[in-house]
HTML snippet that shows the backbone in 3Dmol.js (N, CA, C, O; Angstrom):
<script src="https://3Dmol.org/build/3Dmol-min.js"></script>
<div id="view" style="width:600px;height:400px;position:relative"></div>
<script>
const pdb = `
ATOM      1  N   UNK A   1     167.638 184.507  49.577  1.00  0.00           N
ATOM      2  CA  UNK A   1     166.776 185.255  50.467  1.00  0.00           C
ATOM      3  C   UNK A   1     166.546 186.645  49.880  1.00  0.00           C
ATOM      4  O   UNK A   1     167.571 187.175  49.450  1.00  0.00           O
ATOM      5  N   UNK A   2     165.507 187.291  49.780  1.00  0.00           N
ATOM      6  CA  UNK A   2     165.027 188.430  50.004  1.00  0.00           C
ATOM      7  C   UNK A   2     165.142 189.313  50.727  1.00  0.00           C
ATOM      8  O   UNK A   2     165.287 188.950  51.894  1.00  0.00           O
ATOM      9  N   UNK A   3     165.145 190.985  50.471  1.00  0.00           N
ATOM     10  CA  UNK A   3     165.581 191.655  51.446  1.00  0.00           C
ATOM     11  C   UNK A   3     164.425 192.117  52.465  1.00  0.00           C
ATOM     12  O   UNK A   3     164.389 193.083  53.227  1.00  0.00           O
ATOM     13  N   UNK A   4     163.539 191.144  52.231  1.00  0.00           N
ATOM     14  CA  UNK A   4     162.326 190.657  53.434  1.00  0.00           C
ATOM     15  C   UNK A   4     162.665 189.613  54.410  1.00  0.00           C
ATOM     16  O   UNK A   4     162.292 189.309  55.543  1.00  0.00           O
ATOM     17  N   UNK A   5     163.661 189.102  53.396  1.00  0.00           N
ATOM     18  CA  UNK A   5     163.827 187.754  54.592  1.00  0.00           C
ATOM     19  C   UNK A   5     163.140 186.883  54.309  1.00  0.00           C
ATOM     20  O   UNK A   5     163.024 185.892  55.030  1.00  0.00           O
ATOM     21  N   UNK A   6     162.396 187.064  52.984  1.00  0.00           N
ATOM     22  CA  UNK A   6     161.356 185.620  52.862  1.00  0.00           C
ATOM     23  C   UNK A   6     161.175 185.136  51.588  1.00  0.00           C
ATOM     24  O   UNK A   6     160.129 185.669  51.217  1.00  0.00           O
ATOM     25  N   UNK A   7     161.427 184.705  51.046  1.00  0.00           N
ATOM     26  CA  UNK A   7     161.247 183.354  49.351  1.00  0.00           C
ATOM     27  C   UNK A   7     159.837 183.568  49.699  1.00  0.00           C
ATOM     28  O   UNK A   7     159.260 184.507  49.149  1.00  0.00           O
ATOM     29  N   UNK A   8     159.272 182.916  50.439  1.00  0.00           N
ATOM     30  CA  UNK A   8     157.660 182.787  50.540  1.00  0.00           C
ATOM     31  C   UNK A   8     157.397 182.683  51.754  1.00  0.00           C
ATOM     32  O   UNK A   8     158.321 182.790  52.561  1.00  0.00           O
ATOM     33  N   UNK A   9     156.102 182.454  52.188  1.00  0.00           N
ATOM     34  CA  UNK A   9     155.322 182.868  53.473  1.00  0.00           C
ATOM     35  C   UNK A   9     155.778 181.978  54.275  1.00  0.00           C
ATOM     36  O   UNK A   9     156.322 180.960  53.848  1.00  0.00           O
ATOM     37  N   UNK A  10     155.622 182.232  55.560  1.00  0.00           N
ATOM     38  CA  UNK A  10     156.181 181.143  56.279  1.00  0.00           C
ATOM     39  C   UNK A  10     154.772 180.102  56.644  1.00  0.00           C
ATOM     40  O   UNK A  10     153.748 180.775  56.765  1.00  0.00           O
ATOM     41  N   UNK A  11     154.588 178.757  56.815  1.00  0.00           N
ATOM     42  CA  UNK A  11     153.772 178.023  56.887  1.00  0.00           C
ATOM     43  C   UNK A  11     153.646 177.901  58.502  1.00  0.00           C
ATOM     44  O   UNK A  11     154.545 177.425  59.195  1.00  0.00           O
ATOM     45  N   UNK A  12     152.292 178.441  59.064  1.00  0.00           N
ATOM     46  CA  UNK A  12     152.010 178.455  60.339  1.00  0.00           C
ATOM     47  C   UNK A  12     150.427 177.046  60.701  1.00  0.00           C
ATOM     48  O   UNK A  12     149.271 177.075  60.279  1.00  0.00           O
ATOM     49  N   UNK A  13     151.053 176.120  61.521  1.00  0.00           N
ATOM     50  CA  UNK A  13     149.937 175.099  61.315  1.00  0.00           C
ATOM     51  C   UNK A  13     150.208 174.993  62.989  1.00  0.00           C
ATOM     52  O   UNK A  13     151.233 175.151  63.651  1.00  0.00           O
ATOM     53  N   UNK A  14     148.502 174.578  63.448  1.00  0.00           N
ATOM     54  CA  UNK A  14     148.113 173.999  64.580  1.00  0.00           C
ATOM     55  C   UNK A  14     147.526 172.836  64.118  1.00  0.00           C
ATOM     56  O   UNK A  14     147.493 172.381  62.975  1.00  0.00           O
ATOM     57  N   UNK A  15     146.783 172.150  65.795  1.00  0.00           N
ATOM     58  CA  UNK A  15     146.094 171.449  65.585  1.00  0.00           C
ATOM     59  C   UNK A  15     144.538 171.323  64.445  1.00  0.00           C
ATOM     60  O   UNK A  15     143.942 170.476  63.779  1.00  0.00           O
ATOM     61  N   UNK A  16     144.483 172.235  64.668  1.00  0.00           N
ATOM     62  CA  UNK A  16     143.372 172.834  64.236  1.00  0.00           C
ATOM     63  C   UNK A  16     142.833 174.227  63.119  1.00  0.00           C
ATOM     64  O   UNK A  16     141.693 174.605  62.848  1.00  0.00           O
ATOM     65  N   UNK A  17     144.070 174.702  62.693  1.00  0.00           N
ATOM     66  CA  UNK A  17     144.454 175.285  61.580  1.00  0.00           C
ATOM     67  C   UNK A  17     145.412 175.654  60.560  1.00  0.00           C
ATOM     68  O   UNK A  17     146.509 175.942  61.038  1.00  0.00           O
ATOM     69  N   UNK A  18     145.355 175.713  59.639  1.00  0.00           N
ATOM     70  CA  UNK A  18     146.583 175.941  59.173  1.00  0.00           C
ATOM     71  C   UNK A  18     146.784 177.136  58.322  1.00  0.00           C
ATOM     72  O   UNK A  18     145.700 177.494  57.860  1.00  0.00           O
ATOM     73  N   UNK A  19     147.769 177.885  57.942  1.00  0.00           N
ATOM     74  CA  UNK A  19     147.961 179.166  57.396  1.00  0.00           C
ATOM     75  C   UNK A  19     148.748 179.311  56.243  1.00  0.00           C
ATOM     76  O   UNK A  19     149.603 180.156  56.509  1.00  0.00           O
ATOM     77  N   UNK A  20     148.853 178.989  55.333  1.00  0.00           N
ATOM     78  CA  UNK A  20     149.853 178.847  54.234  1.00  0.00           C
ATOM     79  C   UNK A  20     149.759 179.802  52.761  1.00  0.00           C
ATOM     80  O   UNK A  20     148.880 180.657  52.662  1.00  0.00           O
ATOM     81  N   UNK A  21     150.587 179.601  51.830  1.00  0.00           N
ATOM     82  CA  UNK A  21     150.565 180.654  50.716  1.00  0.00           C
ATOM     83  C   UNK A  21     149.725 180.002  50.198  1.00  0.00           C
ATOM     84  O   UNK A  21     149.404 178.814  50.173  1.00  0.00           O
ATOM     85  N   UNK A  22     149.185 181.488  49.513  1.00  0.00           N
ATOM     86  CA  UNK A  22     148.192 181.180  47.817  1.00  0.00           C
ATOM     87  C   UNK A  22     149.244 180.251  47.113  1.00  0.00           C
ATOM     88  O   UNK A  22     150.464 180.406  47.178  1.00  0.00           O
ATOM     89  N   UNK A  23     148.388 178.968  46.228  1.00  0.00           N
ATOM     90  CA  UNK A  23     148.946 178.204  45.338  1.00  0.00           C
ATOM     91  C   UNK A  23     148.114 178.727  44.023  1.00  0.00           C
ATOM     92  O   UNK A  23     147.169 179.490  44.225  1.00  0.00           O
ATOM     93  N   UNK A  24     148.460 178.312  42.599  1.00  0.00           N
ATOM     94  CA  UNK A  24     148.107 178.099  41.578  1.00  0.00           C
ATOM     95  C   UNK A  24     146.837 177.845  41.478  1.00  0.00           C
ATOM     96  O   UNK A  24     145.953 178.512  40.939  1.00  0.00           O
ATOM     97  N   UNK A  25     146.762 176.372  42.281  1.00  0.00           N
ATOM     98  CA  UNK A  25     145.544 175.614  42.796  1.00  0.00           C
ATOM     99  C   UNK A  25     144.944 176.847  43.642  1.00  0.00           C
ATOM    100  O   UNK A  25     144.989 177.826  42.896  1.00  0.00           O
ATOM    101  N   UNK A  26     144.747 176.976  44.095  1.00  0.00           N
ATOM    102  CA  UNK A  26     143.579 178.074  44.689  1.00  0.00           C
ATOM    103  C   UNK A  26     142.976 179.111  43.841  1.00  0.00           C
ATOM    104  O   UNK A  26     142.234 179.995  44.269  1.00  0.00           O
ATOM    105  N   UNK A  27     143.359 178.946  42.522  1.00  0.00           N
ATOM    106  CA  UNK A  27     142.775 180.124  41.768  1.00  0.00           C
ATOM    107  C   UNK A  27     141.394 180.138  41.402  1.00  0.00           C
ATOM    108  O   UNK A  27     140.649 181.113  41.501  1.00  0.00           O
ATOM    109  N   UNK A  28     140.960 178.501  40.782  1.00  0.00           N
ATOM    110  CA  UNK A  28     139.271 178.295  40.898  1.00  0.00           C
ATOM    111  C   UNK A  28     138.378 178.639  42.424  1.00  0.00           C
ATOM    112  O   UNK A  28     137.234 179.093  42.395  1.00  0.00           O
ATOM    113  N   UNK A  29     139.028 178.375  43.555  1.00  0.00           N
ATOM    114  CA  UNK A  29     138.390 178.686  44.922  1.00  0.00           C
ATOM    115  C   UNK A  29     138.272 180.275  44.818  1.00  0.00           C
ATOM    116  O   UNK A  29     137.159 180.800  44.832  1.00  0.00           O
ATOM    117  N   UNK A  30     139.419 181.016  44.716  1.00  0.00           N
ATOM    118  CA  UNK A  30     139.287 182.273  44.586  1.00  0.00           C
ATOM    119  C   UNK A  30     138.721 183.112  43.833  1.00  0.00           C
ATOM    120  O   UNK A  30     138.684 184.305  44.131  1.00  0.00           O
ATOM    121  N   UNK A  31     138.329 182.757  43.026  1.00  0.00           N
ATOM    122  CA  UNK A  31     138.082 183.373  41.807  1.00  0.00           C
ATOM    123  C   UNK A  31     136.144 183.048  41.984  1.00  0.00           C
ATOM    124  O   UNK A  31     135.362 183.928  41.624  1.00  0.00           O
ATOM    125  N   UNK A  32     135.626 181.695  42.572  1.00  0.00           N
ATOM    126  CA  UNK A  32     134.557 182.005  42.564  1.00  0.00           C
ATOM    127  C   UNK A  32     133.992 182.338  44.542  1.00  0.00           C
ATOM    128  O   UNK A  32     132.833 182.137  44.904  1.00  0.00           O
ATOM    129  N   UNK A  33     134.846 182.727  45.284  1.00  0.00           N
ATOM    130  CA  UNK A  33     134.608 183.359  46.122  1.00  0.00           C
ATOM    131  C   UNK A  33     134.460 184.884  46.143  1.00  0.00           C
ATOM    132  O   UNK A  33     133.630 185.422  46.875  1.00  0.00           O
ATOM    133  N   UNK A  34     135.360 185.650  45.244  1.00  0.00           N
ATOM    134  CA  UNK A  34     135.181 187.023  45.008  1.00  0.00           C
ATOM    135  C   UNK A  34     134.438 187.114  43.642  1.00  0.00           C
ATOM    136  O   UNK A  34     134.336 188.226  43.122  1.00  0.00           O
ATOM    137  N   UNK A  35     134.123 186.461  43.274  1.00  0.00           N
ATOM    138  CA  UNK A  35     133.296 186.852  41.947  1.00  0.00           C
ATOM    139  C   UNK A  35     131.416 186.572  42.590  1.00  0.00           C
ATOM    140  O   UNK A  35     130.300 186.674  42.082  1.00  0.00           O
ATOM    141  N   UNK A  36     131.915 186.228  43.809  1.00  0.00           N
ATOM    142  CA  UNK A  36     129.941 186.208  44.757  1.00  0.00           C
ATOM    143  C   UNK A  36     129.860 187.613  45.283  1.00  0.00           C
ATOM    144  O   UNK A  36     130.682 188.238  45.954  1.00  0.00           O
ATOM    145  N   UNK A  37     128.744 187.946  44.849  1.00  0.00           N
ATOM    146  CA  UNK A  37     127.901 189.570  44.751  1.00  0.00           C
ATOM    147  C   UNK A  37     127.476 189.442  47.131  1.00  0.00           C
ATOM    148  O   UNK A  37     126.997 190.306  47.865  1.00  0.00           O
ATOM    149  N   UNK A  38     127.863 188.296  47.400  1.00  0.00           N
ATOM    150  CA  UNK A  38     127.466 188.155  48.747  1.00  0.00           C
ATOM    151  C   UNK A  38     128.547 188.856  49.363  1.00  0.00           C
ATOM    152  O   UNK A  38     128.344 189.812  50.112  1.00  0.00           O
ATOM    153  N   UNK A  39     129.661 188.436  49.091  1.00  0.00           N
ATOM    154  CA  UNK A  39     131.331 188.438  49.739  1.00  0.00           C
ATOM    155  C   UNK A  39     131.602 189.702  49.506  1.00  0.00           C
ATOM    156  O   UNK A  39     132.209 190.256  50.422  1.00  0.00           O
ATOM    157  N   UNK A  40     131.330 190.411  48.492  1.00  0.00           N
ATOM    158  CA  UNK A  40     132.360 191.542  48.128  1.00  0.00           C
ATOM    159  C   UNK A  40     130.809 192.856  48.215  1.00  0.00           C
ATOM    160  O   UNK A  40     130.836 193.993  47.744  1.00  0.00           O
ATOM    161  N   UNK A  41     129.492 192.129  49.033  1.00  0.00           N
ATOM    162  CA  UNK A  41     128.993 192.960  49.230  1.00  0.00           C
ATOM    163  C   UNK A  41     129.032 194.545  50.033  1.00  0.00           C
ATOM    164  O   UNK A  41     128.206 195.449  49.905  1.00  0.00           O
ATOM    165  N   UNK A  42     130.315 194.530  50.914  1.00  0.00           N
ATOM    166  CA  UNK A  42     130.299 195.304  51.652  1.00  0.00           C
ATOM    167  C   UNK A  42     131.874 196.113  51.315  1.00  0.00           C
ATOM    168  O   UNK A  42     132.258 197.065  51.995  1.00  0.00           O
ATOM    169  N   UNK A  43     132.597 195.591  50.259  1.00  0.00           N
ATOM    170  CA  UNK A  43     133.895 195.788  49.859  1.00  0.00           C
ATOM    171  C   UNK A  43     134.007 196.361  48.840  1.00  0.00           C
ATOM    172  O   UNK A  43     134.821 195.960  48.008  1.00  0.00           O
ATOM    173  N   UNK A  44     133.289 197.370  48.632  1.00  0.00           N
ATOM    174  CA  UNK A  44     133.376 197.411  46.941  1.00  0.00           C
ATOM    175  C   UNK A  44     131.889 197.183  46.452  1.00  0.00           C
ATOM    176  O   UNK A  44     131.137 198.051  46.011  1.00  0.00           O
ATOM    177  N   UNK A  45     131.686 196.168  46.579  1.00  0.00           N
ATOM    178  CA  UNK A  45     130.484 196.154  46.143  1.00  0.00           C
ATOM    179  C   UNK A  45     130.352 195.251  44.464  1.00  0.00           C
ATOM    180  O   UNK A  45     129.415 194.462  44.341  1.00  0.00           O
ATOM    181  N   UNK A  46     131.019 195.386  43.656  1.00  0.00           N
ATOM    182  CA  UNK A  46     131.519 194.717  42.474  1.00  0.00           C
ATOM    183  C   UNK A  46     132.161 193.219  41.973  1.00  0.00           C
ATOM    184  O   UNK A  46     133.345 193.068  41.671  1.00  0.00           O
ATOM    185  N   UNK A  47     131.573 192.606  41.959  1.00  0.00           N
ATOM    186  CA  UNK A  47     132.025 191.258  41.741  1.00  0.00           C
ATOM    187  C   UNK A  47     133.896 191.133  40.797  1.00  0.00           C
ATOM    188  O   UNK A  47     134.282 191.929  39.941  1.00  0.00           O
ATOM    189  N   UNK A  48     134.357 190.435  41.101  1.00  0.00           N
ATOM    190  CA  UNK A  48     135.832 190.396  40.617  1.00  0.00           C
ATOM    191  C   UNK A  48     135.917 189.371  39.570  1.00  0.00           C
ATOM    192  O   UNK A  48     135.492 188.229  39.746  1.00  0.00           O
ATOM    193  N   UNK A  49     136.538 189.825  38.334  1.00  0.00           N
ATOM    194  CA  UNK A  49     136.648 188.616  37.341  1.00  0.00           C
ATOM    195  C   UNK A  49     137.844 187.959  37.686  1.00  0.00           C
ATOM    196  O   UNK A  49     138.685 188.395  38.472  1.00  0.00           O
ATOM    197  N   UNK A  50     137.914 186.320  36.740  1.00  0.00           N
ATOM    198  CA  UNK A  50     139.046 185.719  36.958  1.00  0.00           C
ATOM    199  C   UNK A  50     140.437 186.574  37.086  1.00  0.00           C
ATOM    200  O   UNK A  50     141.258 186.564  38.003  1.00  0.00           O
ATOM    201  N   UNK A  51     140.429 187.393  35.739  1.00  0.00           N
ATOM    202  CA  UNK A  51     141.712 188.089  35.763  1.00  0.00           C
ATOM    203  C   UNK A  51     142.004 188.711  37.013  1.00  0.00           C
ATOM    204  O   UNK A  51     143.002 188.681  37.734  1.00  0.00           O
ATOM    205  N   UNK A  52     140.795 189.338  37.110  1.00  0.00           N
ATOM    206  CA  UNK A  52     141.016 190.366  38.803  1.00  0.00           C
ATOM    207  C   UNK A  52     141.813 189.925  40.062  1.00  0.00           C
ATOM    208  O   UNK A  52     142.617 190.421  40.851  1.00  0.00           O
ATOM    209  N   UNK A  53     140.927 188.268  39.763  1.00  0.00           N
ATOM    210  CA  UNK A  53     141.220 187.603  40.889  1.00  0.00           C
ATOM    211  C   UNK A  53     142.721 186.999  40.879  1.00  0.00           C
ATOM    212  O   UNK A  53     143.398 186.702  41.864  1.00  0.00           O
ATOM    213  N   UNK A  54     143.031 186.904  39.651  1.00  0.00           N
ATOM    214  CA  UNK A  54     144.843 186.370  39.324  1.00  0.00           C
ATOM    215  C   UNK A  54     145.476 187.656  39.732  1.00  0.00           C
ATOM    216  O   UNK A  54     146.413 187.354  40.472  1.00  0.00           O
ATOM    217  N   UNK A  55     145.416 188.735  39.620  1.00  0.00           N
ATOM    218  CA  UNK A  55     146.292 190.057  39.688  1.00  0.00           C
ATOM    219  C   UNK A  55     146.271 190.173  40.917  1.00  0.00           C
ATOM    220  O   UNK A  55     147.359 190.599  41.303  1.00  0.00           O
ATOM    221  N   UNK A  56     145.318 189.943  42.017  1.00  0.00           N
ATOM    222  CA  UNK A  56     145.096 190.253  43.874  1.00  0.00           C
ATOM    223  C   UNK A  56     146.179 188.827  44.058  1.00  0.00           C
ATOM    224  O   UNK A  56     147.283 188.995  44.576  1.00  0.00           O
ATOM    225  N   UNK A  57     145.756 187.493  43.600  1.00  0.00           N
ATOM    226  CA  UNK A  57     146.817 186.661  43.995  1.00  0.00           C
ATOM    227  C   UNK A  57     148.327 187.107  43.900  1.00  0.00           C
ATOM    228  O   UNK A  57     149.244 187.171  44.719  1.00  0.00           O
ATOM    229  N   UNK A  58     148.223 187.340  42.791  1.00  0.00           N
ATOM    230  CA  UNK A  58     150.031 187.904  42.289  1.00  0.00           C
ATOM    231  C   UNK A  58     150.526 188.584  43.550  1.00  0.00           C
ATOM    232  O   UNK A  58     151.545 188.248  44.153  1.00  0.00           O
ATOM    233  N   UNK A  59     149.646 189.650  43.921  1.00  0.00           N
ATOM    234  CA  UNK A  59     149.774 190.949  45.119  1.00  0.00           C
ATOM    235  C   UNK A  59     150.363 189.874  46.182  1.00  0.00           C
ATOM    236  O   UNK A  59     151.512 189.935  46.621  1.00  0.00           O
ATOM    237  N   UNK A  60     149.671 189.149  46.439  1.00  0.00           N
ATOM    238  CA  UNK A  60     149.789 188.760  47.747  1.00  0.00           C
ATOM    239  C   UNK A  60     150.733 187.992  47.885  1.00  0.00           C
ATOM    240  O   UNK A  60     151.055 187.758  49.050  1.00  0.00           O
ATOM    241  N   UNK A  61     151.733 187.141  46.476  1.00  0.00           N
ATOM    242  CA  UNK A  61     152.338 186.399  46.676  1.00  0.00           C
ATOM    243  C   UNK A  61     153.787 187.572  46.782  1.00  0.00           C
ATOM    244  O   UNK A  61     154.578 187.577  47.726  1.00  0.00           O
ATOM    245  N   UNK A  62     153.854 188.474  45.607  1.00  0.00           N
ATOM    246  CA  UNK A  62     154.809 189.876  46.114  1.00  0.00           C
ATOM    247  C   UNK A  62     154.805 190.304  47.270  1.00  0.00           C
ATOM    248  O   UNK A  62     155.892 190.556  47.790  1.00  0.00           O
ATOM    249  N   UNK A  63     153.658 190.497  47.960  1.00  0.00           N
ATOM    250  CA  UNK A  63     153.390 191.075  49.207  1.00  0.00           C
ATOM    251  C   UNK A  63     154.611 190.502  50.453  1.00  0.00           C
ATOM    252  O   UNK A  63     155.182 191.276  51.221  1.00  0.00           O
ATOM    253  N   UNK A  64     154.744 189.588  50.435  1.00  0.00           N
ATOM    254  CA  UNK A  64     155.547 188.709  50.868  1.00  0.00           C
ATOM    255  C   UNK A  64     157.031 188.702  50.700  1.00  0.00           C
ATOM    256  O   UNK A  64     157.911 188.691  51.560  1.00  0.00           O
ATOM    257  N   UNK A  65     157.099 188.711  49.536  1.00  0.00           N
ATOM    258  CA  UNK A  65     158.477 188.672  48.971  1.00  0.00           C
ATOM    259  C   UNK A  65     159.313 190.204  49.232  1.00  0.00           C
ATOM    260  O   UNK A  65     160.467 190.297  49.650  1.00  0.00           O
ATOM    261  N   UNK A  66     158.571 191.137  48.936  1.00  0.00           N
ATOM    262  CA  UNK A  66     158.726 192.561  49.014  1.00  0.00           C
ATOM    263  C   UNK A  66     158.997 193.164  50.678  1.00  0.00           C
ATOM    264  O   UNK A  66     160.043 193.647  51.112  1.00  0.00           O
ATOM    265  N   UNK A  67     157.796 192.970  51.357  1.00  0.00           N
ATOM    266  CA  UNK A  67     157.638 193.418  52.333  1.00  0.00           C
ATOM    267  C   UNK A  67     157.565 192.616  53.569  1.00  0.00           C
ATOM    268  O   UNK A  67     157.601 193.198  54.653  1.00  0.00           O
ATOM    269  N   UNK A  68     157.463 191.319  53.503  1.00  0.00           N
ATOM    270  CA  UNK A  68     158.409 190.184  54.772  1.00  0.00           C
ATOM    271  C   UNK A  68     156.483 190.208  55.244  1.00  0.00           C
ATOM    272  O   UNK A  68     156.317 189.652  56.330  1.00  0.00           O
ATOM    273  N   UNK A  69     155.437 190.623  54.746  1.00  0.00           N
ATOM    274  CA  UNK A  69     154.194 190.422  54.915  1.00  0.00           C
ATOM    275  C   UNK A  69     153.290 190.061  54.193  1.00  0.00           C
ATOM    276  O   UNK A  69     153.579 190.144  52.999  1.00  0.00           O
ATOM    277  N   UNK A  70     151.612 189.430  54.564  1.00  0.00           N
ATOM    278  CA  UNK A  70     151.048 189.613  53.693  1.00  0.00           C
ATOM    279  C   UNK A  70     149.989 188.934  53.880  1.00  0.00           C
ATOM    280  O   UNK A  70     149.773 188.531  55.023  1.00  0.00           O
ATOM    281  N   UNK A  71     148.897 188.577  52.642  1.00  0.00           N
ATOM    282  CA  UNK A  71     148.081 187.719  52.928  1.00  0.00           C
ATOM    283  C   UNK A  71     148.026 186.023  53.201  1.00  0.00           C
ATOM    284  O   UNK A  71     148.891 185.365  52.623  1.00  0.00           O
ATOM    285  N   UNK A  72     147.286 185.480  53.848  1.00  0.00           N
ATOM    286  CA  UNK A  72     147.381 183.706  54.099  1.00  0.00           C
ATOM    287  C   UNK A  72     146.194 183.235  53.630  1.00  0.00           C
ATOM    288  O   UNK A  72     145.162 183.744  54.069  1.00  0.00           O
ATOM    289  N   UNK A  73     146.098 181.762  52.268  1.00  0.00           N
ATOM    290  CA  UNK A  73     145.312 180.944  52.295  1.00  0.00           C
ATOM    291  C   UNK A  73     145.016 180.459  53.712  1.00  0.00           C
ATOM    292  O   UNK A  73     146.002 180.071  54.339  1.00  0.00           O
ATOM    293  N   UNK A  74     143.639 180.405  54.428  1.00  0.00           N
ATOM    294  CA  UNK A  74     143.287 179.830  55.316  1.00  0.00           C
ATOM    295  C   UNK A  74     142.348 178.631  55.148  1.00  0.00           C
ATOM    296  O   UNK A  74     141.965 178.003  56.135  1.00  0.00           O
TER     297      UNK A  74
END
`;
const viewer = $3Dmol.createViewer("view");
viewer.addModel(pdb, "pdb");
viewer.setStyle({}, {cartoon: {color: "spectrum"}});
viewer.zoomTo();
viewer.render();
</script>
């Protein structure tokens, strides 16, 4: 355990949704969701390269580990 209390995110599922960690596998989804000039129109404004998009994953999987918070694949 971590002095978050957490290895990794905790997996939150309903009927009807589910909430779980960034995988490996999610890196093609991610990578061409923030690399659309639509999505990151109001964020910045700048489209995100692959790398970009591997370094925000990394964040979020630390995010977790570090601070007992963080972001969820939805």
């Amino acid at each position: 355990m971590t002095s978050s209390g957490f290895d990794r995110p905790p997996l939150v599922e309903t009927e009807r949704l589910r909430l779980r960690a960034h995988t490996i596998n999610d890196l093609p989804f991610c990578a061409a969701m923030w690399s659309d000039p639509d999505v990151v129109r109001h964020i910045g404004g700048k489209p995100f390269t692959r790398e970009e998009v591997w370094a925000r994953m990394m964040r979020y999987s630390g995010m977790w580990v570090l601070m007992g918070h963080g972001f969820w694949a939805v």
